[in-house]
C-alpha positions, 0 to 999 in steps of 0.5 A, a space after each residue: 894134970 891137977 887132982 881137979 882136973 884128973 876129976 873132971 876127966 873121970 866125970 866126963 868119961 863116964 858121961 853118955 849124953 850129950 846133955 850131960 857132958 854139956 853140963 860138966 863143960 858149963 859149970 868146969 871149962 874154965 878149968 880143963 886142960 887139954 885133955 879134958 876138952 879132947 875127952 869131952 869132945 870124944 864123948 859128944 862125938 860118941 853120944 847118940 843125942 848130940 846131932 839133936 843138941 848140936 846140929 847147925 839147926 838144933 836150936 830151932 827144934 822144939 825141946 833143944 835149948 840154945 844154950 847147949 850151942 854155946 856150951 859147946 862153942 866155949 869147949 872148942 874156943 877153950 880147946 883152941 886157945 890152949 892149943 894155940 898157947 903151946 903146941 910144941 907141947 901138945 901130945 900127938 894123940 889129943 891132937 889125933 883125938 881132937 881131930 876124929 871127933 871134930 871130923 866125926 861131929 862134921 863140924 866144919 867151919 865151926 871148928 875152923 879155928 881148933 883145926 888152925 891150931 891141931 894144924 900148926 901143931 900137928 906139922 911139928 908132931 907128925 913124926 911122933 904119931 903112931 899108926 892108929 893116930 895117923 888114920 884117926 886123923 886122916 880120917 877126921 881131915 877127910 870127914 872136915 873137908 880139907 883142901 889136900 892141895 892146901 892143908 898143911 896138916 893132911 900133908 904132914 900126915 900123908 908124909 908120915 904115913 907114907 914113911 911108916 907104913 913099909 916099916 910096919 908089920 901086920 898087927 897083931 903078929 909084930 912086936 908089942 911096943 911103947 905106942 909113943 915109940 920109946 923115946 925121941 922122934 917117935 915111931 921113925 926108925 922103929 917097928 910098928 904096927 898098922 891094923 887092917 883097919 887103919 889102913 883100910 882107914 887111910 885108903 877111905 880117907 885118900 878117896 874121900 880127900 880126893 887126894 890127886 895121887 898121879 904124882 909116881 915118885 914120892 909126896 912131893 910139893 910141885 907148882 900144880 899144888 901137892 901130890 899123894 902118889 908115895 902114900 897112895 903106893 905105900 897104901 896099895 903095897 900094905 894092901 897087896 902084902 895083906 890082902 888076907 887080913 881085911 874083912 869084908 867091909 874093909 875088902 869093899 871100903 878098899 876097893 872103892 877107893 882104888 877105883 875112885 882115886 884112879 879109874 873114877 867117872 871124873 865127876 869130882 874124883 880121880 877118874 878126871 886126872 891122867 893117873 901115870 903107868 906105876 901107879 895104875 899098876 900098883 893100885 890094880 895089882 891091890 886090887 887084883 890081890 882083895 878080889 882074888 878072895 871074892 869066891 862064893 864060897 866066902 862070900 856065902 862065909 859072910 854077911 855082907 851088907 848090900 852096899 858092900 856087895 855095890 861098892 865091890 861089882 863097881 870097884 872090880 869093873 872099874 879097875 878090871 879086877 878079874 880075881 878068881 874064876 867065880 868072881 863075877 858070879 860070886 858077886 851077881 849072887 850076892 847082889 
């Protein structure tokens, strides 16, 4: 990075409206580098004006200029084209970064040609994502729409999950490390680390993806389109192995994508598809494992949102988590 450019990062970082961050991207895109378009699109995904400012129909509330809309097309045409220019070259965390926020802003199809190019480079940089930027970006595909059957970036990404997930130890009890992994093709062969909410995360994403995981043996490409079954496993195992890590909104997040991906109505989620013998019995020995922890006594420990309460009662009678002796009575008590 240049001087100008390490600049414009600094500004953009301490901008906390959208206005404001608009305004840098005005007078200086021209200038930035990918690391400024990723930080600039951070900060707007993380300013509280920004869905006024940059909704599909800002522009035609009273107060919202019309120039904003097209400040912010230049910052992801700029950030598209230095993508597309060599992503060989583009590190797996702006790729990661770029792809929260476009999924956190819903920008959908307005993005559709920086999420071609975080595509295209994300498959040649999966193996080099860390456990954090895996989730960020599964989480940004999911909250963007993509087709799981189709997109070559969630499936390099379940892939990689897949293979990092059983080599992880519970953070924050593993060693720390280099993030990048220390050195060529990343966190392959290393230990590294998934926090509860990363995987809480990656599970929450499956299920909004409605990812078909009635594949048992491994992510594979098949004439029926892609499957997430070896993820999905590598999912329920971590979540078995760390039942007692989640907190109680990861516990409810969890087990609403368990039930969702595999025991759901049918009506646009996995309940519609023929889920295989080893993969229901992973999923309910998962879910068996979070609800055993449903007792009065926590829940009492707790301050649980009603939502939370709903997703656990549905999830737990879908799936047929029994959990502890109190485990209905605990629920019906919160509800």
């Amino acid at each position: 990075m240049s001087g100008r450019q390490v600049q414009l990062n600094q500004e953009l970082a301490r901008k906390t409206l959208a206005a404001d961050v608009l305004a840098i991207v005005r007078d200086s895109v021209d200038e930035f580098n990918l690391v400024n378009c990723g930080t600039a699109l951070q900060r707007l995904a993380k300013c509280p004006d920004t869905h006024r400012h940059l909704s599909p129909t800002a522009s035609t509330l009273p107060g919202v200029p019309r120039v904003l809309q097209e400040q912010f097309a230049r910052l992801l045409d700029a950030a598209a084209a230095l993508v597309r220019k060599d992503p060989r070259h583009v590190e797996s965390r702006q790729l990661a970064s770029m792809l929260w926020a476009c999924g956190k802003l819903e920008l959908g199809n307005r993005a559709a040609d920086l999420v071609k190019g975080i595509e295209a480079a994300a498959v040649m940089h999966a193996s080099k994502f860390n456990p954090q930027e895996l989730a960020n970006a599964v989480w940004g595909a999911a909250k963007l729409g993509l087709d799981p059957s189709r997109s070559e970036l969630v499936h390099a990404i379940a892939d990689a999950i897949a293979v990092s997930l059983p080599k992880a130890p519970a953070a924050p009890s593993g060693p720390r490390r280099d993030p990048k992994g220390g050195g060529p093709g990343g966190w392959r062969g290393v230990r590294v680390e998934w926090t509860s909410q990363g995987v809480s995360n990656v599970a929450m994403s499956l299920a909004k993806l409605d990812a078909d995981v009635t594949h048992g043996e491994g992510v594979s490409t098949t004439g029926d389109g892609f499957k997430y079954g070896k993820v999905f496993g590598e999912v329920c195992s971590a979540v078995t192995s760390r039942a007692d890590d989640f907190n109680p909104q990861e516990v409810a997040n969890i087990l609403h994508a368990l039930a969702k991906l595999t025991a759901g109505d049918g009506e646009g989620d996995g309940g519609g598809r023929t889920v295989p013998g080893p993969v229901e019995r992973t999923a309910r020995e998962a879910a068996e494992a979070l609800a055993s922890r449903i007792t009065i006594r926590w829940i009492e420990a707790q301050r649980l949102e009603p939502q939370h309460v709903a997703n656990m009662s549905w999830a737990c009678a879908k799936m047929g988590a029994a959990g502890g002796d109190d485990l209905a009575g605990a629920l019906a008590k919160a509800a």
